[in-house]
ROMAR-918588 format. One record per residue (C-alpha): residue number from 1; x, y, z; residue in one letter. Coordinates in pm, 1 decimal. Layout:
rec num=NUM; x=X; y=Y; z=Z; residuo=a $
...
//
This chain:
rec num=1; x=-513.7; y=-1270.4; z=1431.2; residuo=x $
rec num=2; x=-340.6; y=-1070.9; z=1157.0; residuo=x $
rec num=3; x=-345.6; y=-745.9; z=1121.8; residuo=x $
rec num=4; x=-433.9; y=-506.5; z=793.9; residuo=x $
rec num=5; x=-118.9; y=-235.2; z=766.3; residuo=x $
rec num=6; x=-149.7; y=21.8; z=492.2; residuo=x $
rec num=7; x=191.7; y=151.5; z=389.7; residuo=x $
rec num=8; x=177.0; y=462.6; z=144.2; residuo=x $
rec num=9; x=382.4; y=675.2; z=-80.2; residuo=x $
rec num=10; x=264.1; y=1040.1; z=54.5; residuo=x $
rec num=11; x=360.8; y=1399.7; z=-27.2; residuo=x $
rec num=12; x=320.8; y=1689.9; z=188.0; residuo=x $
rec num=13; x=4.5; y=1770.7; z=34.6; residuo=x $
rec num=14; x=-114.0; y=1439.6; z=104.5; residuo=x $
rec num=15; x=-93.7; y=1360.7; z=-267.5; residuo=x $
rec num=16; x=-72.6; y=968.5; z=-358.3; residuo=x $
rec num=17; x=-127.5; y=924.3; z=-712.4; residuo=x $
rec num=18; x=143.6; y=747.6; z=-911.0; residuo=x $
rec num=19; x=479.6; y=832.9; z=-708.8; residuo=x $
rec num=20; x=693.0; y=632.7; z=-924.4; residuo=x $
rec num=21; x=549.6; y=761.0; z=-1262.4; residuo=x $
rec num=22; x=475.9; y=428.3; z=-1420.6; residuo=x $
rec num=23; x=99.1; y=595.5; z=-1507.9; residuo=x $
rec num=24; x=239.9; y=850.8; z=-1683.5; residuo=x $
rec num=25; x=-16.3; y=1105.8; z=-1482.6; residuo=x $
rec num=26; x=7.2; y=1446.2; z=-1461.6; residuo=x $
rec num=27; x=136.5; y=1467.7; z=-1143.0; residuo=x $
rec num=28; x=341.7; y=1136.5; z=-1135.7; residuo=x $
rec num=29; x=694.8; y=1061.0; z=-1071.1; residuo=x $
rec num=30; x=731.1; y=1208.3; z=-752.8; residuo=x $
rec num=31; x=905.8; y=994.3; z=-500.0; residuo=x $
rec num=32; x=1239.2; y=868.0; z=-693.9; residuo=x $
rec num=33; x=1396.4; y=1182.9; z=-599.8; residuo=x $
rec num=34; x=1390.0; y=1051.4; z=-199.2; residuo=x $
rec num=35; x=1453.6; y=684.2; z=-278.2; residuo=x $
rec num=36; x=1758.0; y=583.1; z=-69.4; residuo=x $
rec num=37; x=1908.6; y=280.2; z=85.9; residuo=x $
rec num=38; x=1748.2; y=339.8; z=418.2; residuo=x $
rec num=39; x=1415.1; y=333.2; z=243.1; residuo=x $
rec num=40; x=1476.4; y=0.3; z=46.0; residuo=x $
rec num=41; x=1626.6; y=-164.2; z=350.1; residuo=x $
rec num=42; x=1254.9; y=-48.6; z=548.0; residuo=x $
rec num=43; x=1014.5; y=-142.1; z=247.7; residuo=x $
rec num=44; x=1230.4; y=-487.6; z=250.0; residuo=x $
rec num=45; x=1179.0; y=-586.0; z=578.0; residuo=x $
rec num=46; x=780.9; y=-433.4; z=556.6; residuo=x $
rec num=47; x=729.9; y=-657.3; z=283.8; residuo=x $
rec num=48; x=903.6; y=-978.2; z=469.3; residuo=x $
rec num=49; x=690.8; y=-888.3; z=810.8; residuo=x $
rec num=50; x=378.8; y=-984.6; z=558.1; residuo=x $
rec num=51; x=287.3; y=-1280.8; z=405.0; residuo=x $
rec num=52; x=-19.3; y=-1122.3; z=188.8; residuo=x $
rec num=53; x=-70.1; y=-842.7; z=-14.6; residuo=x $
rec num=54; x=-423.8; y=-688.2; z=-25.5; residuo=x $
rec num=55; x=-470.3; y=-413.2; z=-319.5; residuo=x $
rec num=56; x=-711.3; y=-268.6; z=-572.5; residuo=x $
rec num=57; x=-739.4; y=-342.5; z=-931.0; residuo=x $
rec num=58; x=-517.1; y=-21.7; z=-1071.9; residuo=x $
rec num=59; x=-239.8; y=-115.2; z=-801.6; residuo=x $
rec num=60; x=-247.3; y=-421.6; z=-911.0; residuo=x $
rec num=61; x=-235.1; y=-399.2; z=-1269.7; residuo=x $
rec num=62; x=66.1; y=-208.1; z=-1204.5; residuo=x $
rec num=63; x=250.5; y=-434.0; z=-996.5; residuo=x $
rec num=64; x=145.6; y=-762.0; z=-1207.6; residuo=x $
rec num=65; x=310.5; y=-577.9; z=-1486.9; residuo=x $
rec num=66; x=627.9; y=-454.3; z=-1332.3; residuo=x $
rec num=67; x=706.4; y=-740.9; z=-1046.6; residuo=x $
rec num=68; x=705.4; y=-1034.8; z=-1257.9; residuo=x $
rec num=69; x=1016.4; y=-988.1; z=-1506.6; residuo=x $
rec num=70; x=1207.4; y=-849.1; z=-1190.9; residuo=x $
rec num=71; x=1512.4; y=-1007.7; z=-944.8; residuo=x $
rec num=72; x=1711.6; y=-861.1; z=-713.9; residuo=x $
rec num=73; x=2015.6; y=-993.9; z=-461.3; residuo=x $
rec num=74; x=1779.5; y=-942.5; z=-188.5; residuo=x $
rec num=75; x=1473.5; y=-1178.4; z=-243.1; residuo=x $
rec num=76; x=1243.0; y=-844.9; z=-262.5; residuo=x $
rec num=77; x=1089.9; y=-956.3; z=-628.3; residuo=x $
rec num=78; x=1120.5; y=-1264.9; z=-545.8; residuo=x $
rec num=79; x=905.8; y=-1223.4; z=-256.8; residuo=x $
rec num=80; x=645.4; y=-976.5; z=-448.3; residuo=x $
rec num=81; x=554.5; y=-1257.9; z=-670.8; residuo=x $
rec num=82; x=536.6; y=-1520.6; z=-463.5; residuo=x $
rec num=83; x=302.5; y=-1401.8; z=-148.8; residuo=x $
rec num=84; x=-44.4; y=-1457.5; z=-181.8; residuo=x $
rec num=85; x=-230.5; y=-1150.7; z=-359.7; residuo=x $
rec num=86; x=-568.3; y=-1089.8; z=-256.6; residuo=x $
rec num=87; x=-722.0; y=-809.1; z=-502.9; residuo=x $
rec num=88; x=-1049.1; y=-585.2; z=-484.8; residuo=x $
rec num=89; x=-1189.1; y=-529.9; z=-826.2; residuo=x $
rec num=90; x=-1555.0; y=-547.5; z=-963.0; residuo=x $
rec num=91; x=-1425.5; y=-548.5; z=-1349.0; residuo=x $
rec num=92; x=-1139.7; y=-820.2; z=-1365.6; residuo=x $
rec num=93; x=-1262.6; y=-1117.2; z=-1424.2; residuo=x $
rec num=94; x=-926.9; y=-1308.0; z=-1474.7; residuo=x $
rec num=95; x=-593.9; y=-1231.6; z=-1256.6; residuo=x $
rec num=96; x=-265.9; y=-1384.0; z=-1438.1; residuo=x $
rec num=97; x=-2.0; y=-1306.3; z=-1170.8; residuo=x $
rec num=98; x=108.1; y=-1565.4; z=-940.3; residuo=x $
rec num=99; x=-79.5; y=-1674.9; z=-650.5; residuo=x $
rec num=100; x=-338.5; y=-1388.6; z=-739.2; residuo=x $
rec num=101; x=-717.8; y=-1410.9; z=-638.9; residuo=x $
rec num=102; x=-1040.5; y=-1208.2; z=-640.2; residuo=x $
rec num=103; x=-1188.8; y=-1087.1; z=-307.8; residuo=x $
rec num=104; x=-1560.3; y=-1079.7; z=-327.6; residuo=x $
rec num=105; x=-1818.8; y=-986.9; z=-346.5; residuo=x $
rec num=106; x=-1844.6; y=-856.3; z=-0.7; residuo=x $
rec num=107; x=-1484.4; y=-683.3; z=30.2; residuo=x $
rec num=108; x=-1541.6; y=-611.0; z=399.3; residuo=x $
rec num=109; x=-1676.9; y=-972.9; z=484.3; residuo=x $
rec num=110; x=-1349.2; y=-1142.5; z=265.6; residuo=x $
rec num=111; x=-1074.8; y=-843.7; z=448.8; residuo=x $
rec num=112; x=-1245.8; y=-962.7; z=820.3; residuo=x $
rec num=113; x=-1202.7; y=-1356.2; z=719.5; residuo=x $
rec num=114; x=-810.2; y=-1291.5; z=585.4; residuo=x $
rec num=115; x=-721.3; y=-1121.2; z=958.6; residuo=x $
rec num=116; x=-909.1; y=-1392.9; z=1141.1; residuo=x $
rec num=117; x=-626.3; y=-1637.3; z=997.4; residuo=x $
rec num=118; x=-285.8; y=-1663.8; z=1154.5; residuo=x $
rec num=119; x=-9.8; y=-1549.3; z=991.9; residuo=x $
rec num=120; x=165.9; y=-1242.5; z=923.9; residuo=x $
rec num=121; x=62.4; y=-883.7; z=875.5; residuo=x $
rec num=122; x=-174.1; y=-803.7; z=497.4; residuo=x $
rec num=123; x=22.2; y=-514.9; z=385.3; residuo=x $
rec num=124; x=-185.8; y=-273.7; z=124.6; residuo=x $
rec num=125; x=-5.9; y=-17.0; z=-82.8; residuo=x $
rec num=126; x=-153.6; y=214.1; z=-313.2; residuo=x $
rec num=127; x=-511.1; y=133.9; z=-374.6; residuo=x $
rec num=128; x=-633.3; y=477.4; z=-247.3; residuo=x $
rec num=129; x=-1032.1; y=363.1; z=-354.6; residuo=x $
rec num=130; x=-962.7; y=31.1; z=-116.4; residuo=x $
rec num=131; x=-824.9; y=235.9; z=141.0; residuo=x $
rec num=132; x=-1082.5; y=407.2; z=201.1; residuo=x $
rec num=133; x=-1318.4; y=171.7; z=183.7; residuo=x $
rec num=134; x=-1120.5; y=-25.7; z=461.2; residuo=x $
rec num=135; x=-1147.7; y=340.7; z=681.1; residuo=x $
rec num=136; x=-1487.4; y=352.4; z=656.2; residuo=x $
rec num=137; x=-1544.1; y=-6.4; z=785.0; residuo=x $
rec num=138; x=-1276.0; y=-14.4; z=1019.5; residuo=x $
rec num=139; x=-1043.8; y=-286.2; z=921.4; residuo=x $
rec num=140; x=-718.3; y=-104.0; z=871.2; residuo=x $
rec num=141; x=-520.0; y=-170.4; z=1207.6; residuo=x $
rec num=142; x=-189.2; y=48.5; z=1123.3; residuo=x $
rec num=143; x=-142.4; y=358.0; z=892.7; residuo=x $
rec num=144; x=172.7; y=407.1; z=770.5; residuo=x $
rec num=145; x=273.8; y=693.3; z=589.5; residuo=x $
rec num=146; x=632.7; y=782.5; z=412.8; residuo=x $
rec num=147; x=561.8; y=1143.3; z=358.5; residuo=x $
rec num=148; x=771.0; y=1275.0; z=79.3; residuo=x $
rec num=149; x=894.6; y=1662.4; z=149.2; residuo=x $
rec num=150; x=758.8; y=1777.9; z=-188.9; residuo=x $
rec num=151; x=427.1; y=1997.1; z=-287.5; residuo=x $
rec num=152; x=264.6; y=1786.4; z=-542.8; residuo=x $
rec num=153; x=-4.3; y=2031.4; z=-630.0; residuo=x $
rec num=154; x=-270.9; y=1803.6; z=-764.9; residuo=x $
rec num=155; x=-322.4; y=1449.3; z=-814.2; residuo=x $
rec num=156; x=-531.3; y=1186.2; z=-593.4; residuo=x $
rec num=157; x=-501.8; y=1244.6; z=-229.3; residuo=x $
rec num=158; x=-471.0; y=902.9; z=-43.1; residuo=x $
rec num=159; x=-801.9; y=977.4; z=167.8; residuo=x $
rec num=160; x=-1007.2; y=1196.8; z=-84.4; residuo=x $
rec num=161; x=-1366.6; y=1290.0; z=71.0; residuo=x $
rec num=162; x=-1397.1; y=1053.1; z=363.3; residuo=x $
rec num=163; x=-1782.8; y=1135.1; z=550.1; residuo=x $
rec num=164; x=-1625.0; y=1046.1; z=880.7; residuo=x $
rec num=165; x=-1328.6; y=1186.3; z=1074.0; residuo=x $
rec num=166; x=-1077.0; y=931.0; z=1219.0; residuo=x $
rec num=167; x=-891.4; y=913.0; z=1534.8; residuo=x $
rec num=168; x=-517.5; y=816.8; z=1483.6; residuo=x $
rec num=169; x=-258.9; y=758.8; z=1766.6; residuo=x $
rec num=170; x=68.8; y=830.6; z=1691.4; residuo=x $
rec num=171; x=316.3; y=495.6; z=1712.4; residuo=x $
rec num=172; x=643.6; y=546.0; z=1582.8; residuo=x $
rec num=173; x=818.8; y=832.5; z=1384.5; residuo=x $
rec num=174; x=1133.1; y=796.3; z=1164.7; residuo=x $
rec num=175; x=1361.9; y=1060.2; z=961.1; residuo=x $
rec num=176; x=1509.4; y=923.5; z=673.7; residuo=x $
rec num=177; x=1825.6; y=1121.2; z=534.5; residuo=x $
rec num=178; x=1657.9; y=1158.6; z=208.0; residuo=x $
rec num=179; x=1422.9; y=1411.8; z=371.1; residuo=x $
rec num=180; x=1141.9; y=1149.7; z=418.5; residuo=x $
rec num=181; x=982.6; y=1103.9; z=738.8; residuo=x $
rec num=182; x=801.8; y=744.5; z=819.0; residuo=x $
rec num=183; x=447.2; y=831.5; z=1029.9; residuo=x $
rec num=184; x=333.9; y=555.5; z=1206.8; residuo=x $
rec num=185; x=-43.5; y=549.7; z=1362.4; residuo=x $
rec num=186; x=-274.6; y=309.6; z=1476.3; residuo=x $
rec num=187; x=-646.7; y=380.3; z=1446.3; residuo=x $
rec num=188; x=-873.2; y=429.9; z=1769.3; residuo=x $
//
């Protein structure tokens, strides 16, 4: 059985919105400032322990039009375009990226089908909308956070107004030198 694992871009202040800036949002362009080789070398080998990507329709407009033109020595873009891209979006109607496809109707039906198959982990980034969604029907199986040590101030927050609290166990903890620390939970 695979396993959903959410992996996001967080500050402090639990903002999410746009860390790299490619939105061009008021409160975007956060997280370059903490990028380091230590956090490339852990997003690398997240993305390699996963052999699906599961996101919503702004994530992955982004990504379908940044990953394709990319390369890189270490087979990251290379991997980004070629794993199997299952997206959540009730306006596209056509998804030009490689090895892209729609998931629904019934997002929570199509996410419990995906971790009945074997295989690796579904990693989700971004997508705060599908995140929450997956909280609130219980499908996300690990949480992990890269919290950013910066006060964003405004901007979407990566779990916005969710109705129900949610039990987390701490997992794993990591300090990067960059000032980023790597929160690891599963949900109970």
């Amino acid at each position: 059985m695979r396993r959903v694992v959410v992996s996001e871009f967080v500050s402090i202040d639990g903002v999410m919105e746009d860390p790299g800036g490619g939105e061009k949002t008021a409160h975007g362009g956060w997280s370059f400032r903490f990028w380091s080789d230590e956090a490339a070398q852990y997003k690398h080998d997240e993305l390699f322990a996963s052999d699906a990507l599961l996101l919503g329709r702004k994530t992955y407009q982004g990504f379908a039009d940044a990953w394709p033109s990319r390369t890189d020595d270490s087979g990251f873009a290379a991997r980004m375009n070629a794993v199997p891209k299952f997206v959540v979006s009730s306006t596209l109607t056509k998804l030009d990226w490689n090895n892209s496809s729609l998931l629904r109707p019934n997002v929570a039906e199509g996410v419990r089908k995906l971790k009945q198959q074997t295989g690796q982990d579904i990693l989700v980034a971004g997508s705060a909308q599908l995140v929450q969604s997956l909280l609130r029907d219980s499908l996300i199986d690990e949480l992990r956070l890269m919290v950013h040590p910066i006060i964003v101030g405004g901007g979407k927050r990566l779990f916005g107004e969710l109705a129900d609290a949610k039990m987390l166990k701490l997992t794993d903890s990591k300090a990067f030198g960059s000032g980023m620390v790597l929160l690891t939970y599963q949900l109970v």
